[in-house]
C-alpha positions as CSV (number, residue, x, y, z in Angstrom):
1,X,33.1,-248.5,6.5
2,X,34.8,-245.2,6.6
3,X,38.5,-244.4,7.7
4,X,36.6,-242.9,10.9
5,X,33.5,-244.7,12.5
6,X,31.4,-243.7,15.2
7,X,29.1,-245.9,16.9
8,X,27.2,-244.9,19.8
9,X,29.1,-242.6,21.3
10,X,28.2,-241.3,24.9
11,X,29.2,-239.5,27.6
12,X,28.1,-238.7,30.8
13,X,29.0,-237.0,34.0
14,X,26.6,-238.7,36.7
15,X,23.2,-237.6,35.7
16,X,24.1,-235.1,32.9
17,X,24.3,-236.2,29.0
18,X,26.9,-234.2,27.9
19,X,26.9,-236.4,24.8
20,X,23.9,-238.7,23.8
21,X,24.8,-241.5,21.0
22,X,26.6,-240.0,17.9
23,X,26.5,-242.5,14.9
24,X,29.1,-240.9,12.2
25,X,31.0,-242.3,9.6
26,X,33.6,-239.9,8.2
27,X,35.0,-241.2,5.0
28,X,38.9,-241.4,3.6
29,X,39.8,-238.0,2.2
30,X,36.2,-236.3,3.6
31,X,35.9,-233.5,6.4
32,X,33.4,-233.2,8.7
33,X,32.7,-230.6,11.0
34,X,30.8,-230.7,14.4
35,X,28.6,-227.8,14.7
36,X,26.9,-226.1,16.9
37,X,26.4,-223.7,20.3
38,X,28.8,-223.6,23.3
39,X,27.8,-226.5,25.2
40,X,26.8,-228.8,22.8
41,X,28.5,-231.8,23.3
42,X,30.7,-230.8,20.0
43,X,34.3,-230.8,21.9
44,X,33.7,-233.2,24.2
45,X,33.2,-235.6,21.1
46,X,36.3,-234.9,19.4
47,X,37.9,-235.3,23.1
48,X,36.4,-239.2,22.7
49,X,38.1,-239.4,19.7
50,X,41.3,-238.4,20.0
51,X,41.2,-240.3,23.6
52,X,41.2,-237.5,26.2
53,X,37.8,-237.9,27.5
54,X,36.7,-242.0,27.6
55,X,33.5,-242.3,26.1
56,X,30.3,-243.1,28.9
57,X,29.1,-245.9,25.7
58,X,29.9,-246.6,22.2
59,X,33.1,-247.4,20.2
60,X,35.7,-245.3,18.2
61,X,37.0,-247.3,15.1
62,X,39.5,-246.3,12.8
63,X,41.0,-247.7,9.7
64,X,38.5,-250.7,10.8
65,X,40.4,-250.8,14.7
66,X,38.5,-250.2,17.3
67,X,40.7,-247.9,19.6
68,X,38.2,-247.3,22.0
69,X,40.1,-248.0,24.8
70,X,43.5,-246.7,23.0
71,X,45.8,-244.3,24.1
72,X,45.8,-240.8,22.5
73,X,49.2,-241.5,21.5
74,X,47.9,-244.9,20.0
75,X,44.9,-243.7,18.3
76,X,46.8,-242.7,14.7
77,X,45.8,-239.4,15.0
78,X,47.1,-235.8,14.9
79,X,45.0,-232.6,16.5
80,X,45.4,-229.2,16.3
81,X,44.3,-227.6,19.7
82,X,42.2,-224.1,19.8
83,X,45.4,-223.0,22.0
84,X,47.9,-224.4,20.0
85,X,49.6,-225.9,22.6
86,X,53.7,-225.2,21.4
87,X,55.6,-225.2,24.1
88,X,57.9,-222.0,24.2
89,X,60.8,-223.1,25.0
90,X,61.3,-225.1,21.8
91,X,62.4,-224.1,18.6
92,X,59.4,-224.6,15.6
93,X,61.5,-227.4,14.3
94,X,61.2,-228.9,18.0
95,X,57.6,-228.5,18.2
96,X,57.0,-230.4,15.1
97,X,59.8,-233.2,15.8
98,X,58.1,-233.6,19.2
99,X,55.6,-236.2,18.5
100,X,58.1,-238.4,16.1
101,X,60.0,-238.8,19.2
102,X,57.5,-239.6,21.2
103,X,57.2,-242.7,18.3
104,X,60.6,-243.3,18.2
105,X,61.5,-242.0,14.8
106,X,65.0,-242.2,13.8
107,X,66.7,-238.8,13.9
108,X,67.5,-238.8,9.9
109,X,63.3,-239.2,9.4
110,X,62.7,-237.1,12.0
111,X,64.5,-234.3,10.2
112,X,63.3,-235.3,7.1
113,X,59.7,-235.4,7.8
114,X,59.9,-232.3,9.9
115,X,61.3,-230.4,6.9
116,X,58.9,-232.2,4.8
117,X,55.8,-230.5,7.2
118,X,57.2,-226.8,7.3
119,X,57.3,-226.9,3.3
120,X,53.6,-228.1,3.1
121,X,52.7,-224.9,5.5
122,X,55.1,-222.6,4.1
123,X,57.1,-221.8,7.1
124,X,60.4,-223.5,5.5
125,X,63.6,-221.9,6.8
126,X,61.8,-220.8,10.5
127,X,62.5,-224.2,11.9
128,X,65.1,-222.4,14.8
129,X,62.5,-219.5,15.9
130,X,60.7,-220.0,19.1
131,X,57.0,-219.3,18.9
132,X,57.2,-216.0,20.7
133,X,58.9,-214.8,18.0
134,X,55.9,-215.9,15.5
135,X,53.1,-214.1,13.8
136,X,49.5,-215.8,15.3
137,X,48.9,-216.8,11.7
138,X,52.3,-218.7,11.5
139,X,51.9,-220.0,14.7
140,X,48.5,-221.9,13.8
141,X,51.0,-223.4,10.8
142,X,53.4,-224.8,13.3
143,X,50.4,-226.4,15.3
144,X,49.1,-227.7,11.6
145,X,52.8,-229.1,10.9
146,X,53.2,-231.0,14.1
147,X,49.8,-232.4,13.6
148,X,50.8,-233.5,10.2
149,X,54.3,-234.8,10.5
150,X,53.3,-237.8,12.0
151,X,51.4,-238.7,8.9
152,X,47.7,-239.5,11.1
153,X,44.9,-241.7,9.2
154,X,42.6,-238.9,11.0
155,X,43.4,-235.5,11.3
156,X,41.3,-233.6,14.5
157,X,41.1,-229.7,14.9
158,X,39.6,-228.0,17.6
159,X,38.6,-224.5,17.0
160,X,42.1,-224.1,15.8
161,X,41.0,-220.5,14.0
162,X,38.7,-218.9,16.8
163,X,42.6,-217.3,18.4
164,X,42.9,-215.2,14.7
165,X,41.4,-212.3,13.8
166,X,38.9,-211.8,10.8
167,X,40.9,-211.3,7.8
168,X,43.9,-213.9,9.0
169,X,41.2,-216.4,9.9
170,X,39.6,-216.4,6.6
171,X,43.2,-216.6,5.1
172,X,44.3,-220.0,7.4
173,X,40.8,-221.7,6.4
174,X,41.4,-221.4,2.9
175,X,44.9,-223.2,3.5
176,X,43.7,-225.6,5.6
177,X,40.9,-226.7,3.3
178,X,43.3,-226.9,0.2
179,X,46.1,-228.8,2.4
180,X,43.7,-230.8,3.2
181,X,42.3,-231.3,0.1
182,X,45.9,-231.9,-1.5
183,X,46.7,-234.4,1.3
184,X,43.7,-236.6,1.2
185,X,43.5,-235.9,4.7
186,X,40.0,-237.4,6.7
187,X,38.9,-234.4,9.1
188,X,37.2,-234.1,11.7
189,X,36.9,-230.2,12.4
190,X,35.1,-228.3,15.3
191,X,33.7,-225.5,15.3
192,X,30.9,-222.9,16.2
193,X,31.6,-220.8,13.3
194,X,28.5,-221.4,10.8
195,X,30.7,-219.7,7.6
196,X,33.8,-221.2,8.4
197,X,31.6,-224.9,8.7
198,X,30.0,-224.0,5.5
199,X,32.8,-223.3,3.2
200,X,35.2,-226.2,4.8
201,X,33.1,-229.3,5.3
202,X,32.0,-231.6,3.3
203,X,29.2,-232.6,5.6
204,X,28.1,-231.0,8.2
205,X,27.1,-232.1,11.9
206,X,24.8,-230.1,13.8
207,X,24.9,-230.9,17.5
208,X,22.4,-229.6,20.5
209,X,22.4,-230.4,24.1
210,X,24.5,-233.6,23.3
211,X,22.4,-234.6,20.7
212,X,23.4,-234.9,16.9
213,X,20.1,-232.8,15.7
214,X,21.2,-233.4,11.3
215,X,23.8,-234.4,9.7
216,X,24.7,-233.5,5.7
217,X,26.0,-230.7,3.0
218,X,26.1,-227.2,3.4
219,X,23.2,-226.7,0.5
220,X,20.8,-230.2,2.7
221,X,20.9,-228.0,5.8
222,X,20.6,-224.8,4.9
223,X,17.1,-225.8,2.5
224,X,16.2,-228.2,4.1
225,X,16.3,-228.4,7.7
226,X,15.0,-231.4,9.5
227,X,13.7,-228.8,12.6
228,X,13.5,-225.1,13.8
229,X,17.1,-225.3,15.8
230,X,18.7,-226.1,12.2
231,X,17.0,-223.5,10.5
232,X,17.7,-221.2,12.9
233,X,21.0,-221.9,13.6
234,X,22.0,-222.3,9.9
235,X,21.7,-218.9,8.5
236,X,19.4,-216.6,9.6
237,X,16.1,-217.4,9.5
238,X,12.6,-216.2,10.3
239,X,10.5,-218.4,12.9
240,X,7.4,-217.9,13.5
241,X,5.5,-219.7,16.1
242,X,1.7,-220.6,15.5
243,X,-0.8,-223.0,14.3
244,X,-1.7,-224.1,10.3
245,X,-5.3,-222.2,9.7
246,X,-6.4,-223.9,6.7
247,X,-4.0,-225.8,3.8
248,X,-1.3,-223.6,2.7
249,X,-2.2,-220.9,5.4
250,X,-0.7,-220.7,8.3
251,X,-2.0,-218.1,11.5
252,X,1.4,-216.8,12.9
253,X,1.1,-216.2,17.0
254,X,1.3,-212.4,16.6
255,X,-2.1,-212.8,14.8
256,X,-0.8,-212.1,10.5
257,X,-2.1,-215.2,8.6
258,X,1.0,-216.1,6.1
259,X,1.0,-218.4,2.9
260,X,3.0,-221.4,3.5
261,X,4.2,-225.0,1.6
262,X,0.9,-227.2,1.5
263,X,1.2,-230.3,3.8
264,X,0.1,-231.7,7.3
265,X,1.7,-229.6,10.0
266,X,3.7,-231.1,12.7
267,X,2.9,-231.1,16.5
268,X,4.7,-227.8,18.1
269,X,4.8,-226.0,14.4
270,X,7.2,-223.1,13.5
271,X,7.0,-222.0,9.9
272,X,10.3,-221.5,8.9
273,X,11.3,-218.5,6.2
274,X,15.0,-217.5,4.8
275,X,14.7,-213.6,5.0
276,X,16.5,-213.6,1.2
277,X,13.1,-215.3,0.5
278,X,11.0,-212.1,1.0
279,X,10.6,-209.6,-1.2
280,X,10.0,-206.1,-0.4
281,X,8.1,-203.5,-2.9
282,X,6.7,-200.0,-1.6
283,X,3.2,-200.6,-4.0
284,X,1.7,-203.6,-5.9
285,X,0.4,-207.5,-4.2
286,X,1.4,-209.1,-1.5
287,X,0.9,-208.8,2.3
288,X,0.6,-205.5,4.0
289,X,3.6,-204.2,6.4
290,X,5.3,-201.6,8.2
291,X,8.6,-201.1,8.6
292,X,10.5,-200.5,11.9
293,X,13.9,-200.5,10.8
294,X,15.9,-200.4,7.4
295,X,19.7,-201.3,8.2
296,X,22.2,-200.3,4.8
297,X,24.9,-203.2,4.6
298,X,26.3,-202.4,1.3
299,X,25.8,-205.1,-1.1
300,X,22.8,-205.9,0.8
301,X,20.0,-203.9,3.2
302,X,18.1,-205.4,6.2
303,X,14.0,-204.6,6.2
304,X,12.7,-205.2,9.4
305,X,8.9,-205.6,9.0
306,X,5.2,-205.7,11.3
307,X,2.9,-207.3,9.5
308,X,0.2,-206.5,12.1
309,X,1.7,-207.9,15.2
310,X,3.8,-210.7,13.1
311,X,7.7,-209.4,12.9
312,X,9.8,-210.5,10.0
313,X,12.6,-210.1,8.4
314,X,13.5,-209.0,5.1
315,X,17.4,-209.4,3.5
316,X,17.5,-207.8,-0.4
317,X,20.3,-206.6,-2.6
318,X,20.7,-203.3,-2.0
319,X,18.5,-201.2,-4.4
320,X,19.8,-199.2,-7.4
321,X,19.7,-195.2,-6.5
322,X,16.2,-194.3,-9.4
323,X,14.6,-197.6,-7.0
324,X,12.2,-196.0,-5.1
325,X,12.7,-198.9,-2.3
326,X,16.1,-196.9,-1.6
327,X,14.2,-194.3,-0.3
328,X,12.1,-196.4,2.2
329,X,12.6,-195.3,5.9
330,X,11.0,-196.5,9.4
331,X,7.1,-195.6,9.4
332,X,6.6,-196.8,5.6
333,X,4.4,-198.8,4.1
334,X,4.9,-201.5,2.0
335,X,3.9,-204.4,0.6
336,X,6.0,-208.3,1.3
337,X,5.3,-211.5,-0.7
338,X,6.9,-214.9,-1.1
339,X,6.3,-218.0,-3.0
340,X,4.3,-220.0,-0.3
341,X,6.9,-223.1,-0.9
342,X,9.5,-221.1,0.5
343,X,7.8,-221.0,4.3
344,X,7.8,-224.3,5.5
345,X,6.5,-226.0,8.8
346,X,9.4,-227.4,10.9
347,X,9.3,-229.2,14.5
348,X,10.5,-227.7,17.3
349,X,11.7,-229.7,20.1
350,X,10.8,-228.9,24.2
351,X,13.3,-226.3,24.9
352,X,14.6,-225.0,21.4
353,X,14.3,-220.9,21.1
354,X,12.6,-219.3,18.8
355,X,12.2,-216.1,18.0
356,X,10.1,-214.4,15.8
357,X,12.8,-212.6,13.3
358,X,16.3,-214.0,13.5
């Protein structure tokens, strides 16, 4: 059993499912994160577990106690809120102290664990500024501190980057992780960001109208996805509606018949195709296509392709300036191929949105 154990866990609000049954179990020293669209059921999971929303069904255990019916403050737990929640009238050092006192911590621990927290997140000697007089970036520190300081068997974090901008945000999610990582700390992290869930978690959770729709790595979800809302949401991806025509070929609904992985097709088919996965050459084999749109990204240019009624989409390192593919414009004609393995059939569930070139 893991130092965080899920079983069941529901919640409703009269007739809707906000969440429908997550089974996790998040082991010491891993992080997790919950993934997935506004809406999902994502937050209002982490809400279950940290005890501000009481879960509908099912039980929260941790360290092997089932604090189901626990108090936040009872749970063992520290979160990090997308707001940060300090309050402004207290100093940093205040902030952190705040939830030792609400344990009844000594003063001379107090202080010393406080101390302790500001030198894990680099903000030592800033323990008497208020937070108005903090960078965002260092504020998100103190917020990580006070989390911290109480020394939690499950550390929770709710969107705590989506406040930063760009650069900062990639900056804190690279301290987080390696704090984290130093610390042994068990996670469970929240987000709708698909690179900042890719480069932090160890597993992944992928969540959809309450539902938990797959659960593993970065590198099981991204090749493998169990259905066309993973694929879709996990990278870009092209999906193509449509029926299998024979084995191994599959008739798109915008009429192009397209090689695909061998194997019985699922009810409500979508073939499934990473747009890395197709290559682009102005003469030789391969399927014939038009382009409608080449978009210059640096490193990498965007092809976007009719293959007679079919769209796709085509994502290639940028080509070298004697490639004659650098030259290709809207109107051309080219050729697009793919090893057949690479599309694969995936089910799509009533509801899930697909479109034909992500």
């Amino acid at each position: 059993m893991g130092t965080l154990v899920l079983e069941g866990l529901a919640r409703r609000y009269g007739a809707t499912v906000a969440v429908e049954r997550v089974d996790l179990d998040v082991q010491d020293g891993e992080l997790v994160a919950l993934l997935g669209p506004s809406g999902c059921g994502k937050t209002t999971t982490l809400r279950m577990v940290a005890g501000f929303v009481p879960p509908s069904a099912g039980r929260v255990l941790i360290g092997g106690r089932d604090v189901t019916r626990a108090a936040p403050h009872g749970r063992d737990t520290g979160m990090v809120f997308q707001s940060y929640a300090l309050f402004p009238h207290m100093s940093v050092g205040q902030n952190v102290a705040f939830g030792l006192e609400m344990r009844k911590v000594g003063r001379a621990e107090r202080e010393r664990r406080v101390t302790e927290a500001l030198r894990l997140v680099r903000l030592e000697g800033l323990a008497d500024r208020l937070p108005r007089q903090l960078s965002g970036g260092q504020q998100q520190r103190v917020a990580l501190a006070r989390a911290l300081v109480v020394n939690p068997a499950v550390f929770l974090l709710d969107e705590p980057l989506s406040n930063l901008d760009a650069k900062l945000r990639a900056e804190v999610r690279f301290e987080i992780r390696a704090l984290q990582q130093r610390l042994g700390l068990t996670t469970l992290f929240v987000t709708h960001d698909q690179e900042e869930a890719l480069t932090m978690a160890d597993r992944l959770v992928v969540m959809d109208r309450g539902r938990v729709r797959q659960i593993g790595n970065a590198e099981a979800l991204y090749e493998r996805p169990a259905d066309a809302f993973v694929a879709g949401f996990i990278g870009r991806c092209n999906l193509l509606r449509g029926a299998l025509e024979s084995p191994g070929r599959f008739r798109a609904a915008g009429g192009a018949t397209l090689p695909c992985a061998p194997g019985a097709a699922p009810a409500d088919s979508v073939l499934a195709l990473r747009p890395e996965r197709v290559s682009v050459e102005t003469r030789g084999e391969g399927l014939p296509a038009r382009l409608l749109a080449v978009t210059y990204l640096g490193a990498q240019t965007e092809y976007h392709l009719d293959l007679g009624g079919t769209k796709l989409l085509a994502i290639r390192a940028t080509p070298a300036e004697d490639d004659p593919r650098r030259a290709l414009a809207p109107g051309d004609a080219v050729t697009v191929h793919w090893s057949p393995a690479e599309a694969r059939l995936l089910p799509a569930l009533p509801g899930d949105l697909v479109e034909e070139a992500a």
